[in-house]
C-alpha positions as CSV (number, residue, x, y, z in Angstrom):
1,X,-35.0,-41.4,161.4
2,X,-33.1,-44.4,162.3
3,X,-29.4,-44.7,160.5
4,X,-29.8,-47.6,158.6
5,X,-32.8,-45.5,157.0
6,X,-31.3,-42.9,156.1
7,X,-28.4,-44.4,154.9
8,X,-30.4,-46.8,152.2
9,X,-32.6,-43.7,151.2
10,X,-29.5,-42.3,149.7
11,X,-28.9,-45.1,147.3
12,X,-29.5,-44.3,144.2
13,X,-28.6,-48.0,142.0
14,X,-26.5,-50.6,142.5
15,X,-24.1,-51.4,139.5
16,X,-22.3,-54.7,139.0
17,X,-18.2,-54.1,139.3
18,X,-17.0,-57.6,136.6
19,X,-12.8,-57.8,136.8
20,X,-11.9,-59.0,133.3
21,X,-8.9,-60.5,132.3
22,X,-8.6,-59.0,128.7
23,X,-10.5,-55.5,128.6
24,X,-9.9,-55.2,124.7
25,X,-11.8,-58.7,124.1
26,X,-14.3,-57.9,126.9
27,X,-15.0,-54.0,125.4
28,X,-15.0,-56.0,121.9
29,X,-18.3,-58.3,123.3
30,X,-19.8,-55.9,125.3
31,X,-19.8,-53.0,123.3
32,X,-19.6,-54.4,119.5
33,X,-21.8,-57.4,120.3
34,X,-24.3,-56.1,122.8
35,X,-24.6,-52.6,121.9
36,X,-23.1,-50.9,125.4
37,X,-21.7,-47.4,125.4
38,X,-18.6,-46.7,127.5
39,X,-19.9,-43.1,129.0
40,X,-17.2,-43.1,131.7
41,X,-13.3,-44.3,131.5
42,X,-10.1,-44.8,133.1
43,X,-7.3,-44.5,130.8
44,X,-3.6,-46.1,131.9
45,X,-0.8,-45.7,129.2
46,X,-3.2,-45.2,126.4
47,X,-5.1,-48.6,127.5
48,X,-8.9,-49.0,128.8
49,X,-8.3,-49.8,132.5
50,X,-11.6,-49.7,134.1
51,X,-14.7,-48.3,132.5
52,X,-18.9,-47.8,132.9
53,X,-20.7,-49.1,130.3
54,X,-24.6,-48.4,129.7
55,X,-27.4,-49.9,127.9
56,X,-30.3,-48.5,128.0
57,X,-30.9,-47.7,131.6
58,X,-28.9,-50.5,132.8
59,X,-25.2,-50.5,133.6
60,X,-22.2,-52.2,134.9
61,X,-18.8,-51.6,135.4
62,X,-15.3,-53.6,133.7
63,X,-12.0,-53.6,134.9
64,X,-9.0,-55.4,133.9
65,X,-7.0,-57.4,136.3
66,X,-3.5,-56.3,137.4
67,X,-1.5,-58.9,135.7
68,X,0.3,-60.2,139.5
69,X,-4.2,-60.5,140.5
70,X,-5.0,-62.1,137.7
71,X,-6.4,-65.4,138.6
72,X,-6.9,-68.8,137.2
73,X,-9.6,-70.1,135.1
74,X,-12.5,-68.1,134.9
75,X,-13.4,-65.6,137.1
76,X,-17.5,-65.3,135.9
77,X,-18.2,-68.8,136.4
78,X,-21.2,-69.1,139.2
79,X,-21.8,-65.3,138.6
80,X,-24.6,-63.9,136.6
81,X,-26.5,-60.5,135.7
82,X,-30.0,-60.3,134.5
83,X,-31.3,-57.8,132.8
84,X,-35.0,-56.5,132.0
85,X,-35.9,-55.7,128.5
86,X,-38.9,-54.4,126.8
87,X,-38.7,-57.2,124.4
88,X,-36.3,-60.1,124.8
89,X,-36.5,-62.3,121.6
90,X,-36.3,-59.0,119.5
91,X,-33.0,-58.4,121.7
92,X,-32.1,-62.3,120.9
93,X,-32.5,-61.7,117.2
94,X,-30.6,-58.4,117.0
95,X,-27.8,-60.7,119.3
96,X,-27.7,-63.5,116.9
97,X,-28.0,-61.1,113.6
98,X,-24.4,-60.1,115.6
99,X,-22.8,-63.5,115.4
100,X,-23.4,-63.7,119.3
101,X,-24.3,-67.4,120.1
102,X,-27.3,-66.7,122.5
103,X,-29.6,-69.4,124.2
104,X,-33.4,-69.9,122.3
105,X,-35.1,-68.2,123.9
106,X,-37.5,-69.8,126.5
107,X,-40.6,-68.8,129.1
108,X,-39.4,-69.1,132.9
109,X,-41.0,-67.4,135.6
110,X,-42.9,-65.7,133.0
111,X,-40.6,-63.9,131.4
112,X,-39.1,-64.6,128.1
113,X,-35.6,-65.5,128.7
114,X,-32.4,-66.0,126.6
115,X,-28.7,-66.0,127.9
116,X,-24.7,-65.7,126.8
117,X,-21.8,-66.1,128.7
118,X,-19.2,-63.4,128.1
119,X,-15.2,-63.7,127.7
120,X,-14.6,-64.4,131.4
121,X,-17.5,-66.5,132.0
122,X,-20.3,-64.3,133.8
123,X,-23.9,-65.0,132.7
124,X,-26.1,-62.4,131.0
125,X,-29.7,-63.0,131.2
126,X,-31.8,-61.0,129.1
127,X,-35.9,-61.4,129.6
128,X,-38.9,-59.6,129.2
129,X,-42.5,-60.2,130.8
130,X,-44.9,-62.6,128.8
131,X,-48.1,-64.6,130.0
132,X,-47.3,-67.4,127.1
133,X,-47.3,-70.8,129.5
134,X,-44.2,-71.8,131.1
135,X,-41.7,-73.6,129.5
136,X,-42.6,-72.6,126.3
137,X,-39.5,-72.1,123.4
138,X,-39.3,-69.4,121.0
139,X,-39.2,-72.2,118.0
140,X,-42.4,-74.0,118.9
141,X,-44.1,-70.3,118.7
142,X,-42.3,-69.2,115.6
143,X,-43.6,-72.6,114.4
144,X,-47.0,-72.0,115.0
């Protein structure tokens, strides 16, 4: 066996690692409007510092910039995550039931998609397969 084989046969998932800049607001979005858990933490003076959040079987990781790292302007923007759901629109509706201002949802690729930034500006795509033609909005099926 070759190293570079046996080496990837011993990854197991790969989970995103997102630097915040306001852990409270972020756990607030991710947690209170998304519906995450927060399994595993790091606590530093009574304060979230870095934490593993789940949902479903999907996770990522959030940790809150050093205040002397913490750089300008938005550190999502040209970053995004998509996740695979069983159902996307009934995800949408349970996001905008939350006050969460998610995208209509729309087909692409065949899958349903629909999208939020968070705080810090990273994309979340959420989409589930679906052989309604491309293109096609959630409000012109609702319609129908």
């Amino acid at each position: 066996m070759s190293t570079a084989t046996a080496g990837a046969s011993s990854v197991t998932e790969v989970i995103p690692f997102l630097h915040v800049t306001d852990m409270a607001r972020s756990l607030e979005f991710y947690r209170d409007g998304l519906g995450f858990t927060m399994p595993r933490h790091w606590l530093v003076e009574g304060q979230v510092r870095w934490c593993r959040l789940e949902l479903g079987r999907a996770a990522i990781m959030l940790q809150e910039f050093a205040p002397e790292r913490r750089p300008e302007g938005a550190p999502g923007l040209g970053f995004s995550i998509n996740f695979q759901c069983t159902d996307a629109i009934r995800f949408y509706d349970e996001l905008t039931a939350r006050g969460l201002d998610a995208s209509e949802p729309f087909v692409g690729n065949n899958l349903w998609v629909t999208s939020l930034r968070d705080p810090d500006g990273f994309v979340l795509y959420f989409s589930s397969p679906t052989d309604v033609p491309e293109e096609t909005k959630l409000s012109a099926v609702r319609r129908a």
